[in-house]
LOZA-922040 format. One record per residue (C-alpha): residue number from 1; x, y, z. Coordinates in Angstrom, 3 decimals. Layout:
BEGIN
R  num        px        py        pz
R  NUM         X         Y         Z
...
//
This chain:
BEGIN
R  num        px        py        pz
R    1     0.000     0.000     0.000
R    2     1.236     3.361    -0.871
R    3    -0.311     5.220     2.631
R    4    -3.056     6.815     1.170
R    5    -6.112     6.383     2.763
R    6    -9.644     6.630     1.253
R    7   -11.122     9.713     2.156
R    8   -13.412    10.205     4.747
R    9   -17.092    10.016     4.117
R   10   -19.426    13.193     4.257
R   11   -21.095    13.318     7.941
R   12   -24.027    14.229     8.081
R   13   -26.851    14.201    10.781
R   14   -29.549    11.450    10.484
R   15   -32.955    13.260     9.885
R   16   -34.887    12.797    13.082
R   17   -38.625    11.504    12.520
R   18   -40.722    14.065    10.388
R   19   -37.821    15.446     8.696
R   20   -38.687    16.183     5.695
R   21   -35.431    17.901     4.497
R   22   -35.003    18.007     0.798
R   23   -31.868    20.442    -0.188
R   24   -32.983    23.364    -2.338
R   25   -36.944    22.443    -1.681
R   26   -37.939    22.139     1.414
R   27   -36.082    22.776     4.746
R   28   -39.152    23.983     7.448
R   29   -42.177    21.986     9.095
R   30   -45.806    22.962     9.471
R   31   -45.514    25.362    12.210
R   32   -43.093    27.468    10.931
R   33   -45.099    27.143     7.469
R   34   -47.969    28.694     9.584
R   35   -45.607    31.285    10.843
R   36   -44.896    32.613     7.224
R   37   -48.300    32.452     5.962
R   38   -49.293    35.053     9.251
R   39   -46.444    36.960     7.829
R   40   -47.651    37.408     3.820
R   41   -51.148    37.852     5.226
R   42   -49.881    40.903     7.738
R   43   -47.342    42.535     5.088
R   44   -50.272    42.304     2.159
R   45   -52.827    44.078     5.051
R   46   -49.643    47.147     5.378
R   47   -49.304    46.808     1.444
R   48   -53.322    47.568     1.484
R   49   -53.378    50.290     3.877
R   50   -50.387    52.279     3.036
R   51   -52.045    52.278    -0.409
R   52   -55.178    53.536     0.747
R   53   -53.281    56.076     3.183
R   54   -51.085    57.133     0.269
R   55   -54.166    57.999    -2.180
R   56   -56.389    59.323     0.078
R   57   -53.577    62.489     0.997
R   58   -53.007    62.549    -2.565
R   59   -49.119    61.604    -2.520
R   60   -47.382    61.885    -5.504
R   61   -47.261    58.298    -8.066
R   62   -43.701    57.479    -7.901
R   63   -44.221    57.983    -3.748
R   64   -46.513    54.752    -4.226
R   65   -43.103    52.638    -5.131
R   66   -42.905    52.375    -1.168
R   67   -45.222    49.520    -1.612
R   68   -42.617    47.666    -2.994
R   69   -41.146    46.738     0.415
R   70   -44.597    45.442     1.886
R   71   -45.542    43.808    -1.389
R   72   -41.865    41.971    -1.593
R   73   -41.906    41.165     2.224
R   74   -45.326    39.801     1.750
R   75   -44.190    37.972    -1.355
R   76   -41.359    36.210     0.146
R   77   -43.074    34.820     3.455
R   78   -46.197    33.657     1.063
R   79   -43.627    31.990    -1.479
R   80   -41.703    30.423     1.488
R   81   -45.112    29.132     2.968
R   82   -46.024    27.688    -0.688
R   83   -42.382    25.970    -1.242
R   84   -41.953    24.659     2.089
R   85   -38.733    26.984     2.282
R   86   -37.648    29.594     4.815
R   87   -34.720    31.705     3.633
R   88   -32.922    32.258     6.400
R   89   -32.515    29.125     7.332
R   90   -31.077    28.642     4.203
R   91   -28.727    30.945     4.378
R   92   -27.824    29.821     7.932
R   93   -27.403    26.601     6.894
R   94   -30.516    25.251     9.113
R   95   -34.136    23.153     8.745
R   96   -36.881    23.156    11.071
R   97   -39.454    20.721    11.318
R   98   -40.595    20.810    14.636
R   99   -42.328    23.340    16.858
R  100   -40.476    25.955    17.777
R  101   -36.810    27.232    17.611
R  102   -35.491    24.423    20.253
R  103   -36.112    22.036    16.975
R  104   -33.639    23.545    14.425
R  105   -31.001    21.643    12.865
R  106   -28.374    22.175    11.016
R  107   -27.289    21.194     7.533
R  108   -23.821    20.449     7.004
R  109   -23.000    19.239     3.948
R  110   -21.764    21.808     1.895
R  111   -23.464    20.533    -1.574
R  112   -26.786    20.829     0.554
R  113   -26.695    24.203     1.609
R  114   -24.903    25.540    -2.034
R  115   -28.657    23.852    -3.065
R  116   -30.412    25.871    -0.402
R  117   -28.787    29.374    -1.348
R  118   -29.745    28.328    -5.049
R  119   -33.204    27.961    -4.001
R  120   -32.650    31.300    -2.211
R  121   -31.823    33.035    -4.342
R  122   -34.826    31.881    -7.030
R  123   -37.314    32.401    -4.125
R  124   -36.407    36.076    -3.785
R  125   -36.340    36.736    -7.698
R  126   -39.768    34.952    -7.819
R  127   -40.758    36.853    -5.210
R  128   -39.423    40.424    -6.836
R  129   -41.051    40.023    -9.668
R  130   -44.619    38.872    -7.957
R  131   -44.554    42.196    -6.162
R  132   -43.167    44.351    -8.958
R  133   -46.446    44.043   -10.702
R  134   -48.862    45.491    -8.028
R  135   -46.613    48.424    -7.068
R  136   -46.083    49.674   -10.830
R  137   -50.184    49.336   -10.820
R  138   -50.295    51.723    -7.708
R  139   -47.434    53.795    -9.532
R  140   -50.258    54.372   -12.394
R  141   -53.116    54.667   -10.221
R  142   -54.446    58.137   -10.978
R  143   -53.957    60.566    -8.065
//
């Protein structure tokens, strides 16, 4: 033998029960799912009424491109809710099927969380261009 040894296997940490972790499609359970879903629903609701608030003191049209940040916040939680993916975990290299932060886990293979910044990074596009099209609407709204 010439030494070398084979190289050592990836670890990685056995999913526990209900671990649904698929890298780059789905790294959160049903209660944080829940969690996001309050989120679109309460950005869409400040989307709403800081449209209504903006038109009713007559702001100026290219004011209304504030609703981009609502509309794009709301966007992203509804998308996440939808694809069973939270970005932040992603980016932190987490999943989370269970109830409540105690349950988080991480990911460690690298090839797993390149997938979940991939998926990241598609989410927030998607998510750009859902909430692009209702704020250039308010843009033309007539004042």
């Amino acid at each position: 033998m010439s030494g070398l040894s084979a190289p050592a296997p990836i670890r990685t940490i056995a999913p526990a029960p209900g671990d649904d972790y698929v890298p780059g499609v789905c790294n959160i359970g049903p209660w944080e799912i829940r969690r996001r879903r309050a989120s679109a629903i309460g950005a869409f609701v400040v989307a709403a009424a800081l449209l209504a608030v903006l038109v009713a003191i007559g702001a100026p049209a290219w004011i209304r491109l504030a609703l981009i940040a609502p509309l794009w916040g709301g966007a992203i939680s509804w998308l996440q809710a939808r694809r069973h993916f939270c970005v932040a975990y992603a980016l932190g290299g987490m999943a989370n099927f269970g109830d409540g932060a105690a349950t988080r886990r991480p990911v460690v293979d690298p090839a797993q969380h390149a997938a979940d910044r991939r998926a990241t990074a598609h989410l927030l596009r998607d998510a750009f261009l859902i909430a692009i099209v209702p704020t250039v609407l308010a843009v033309l709204l007539p004042v």
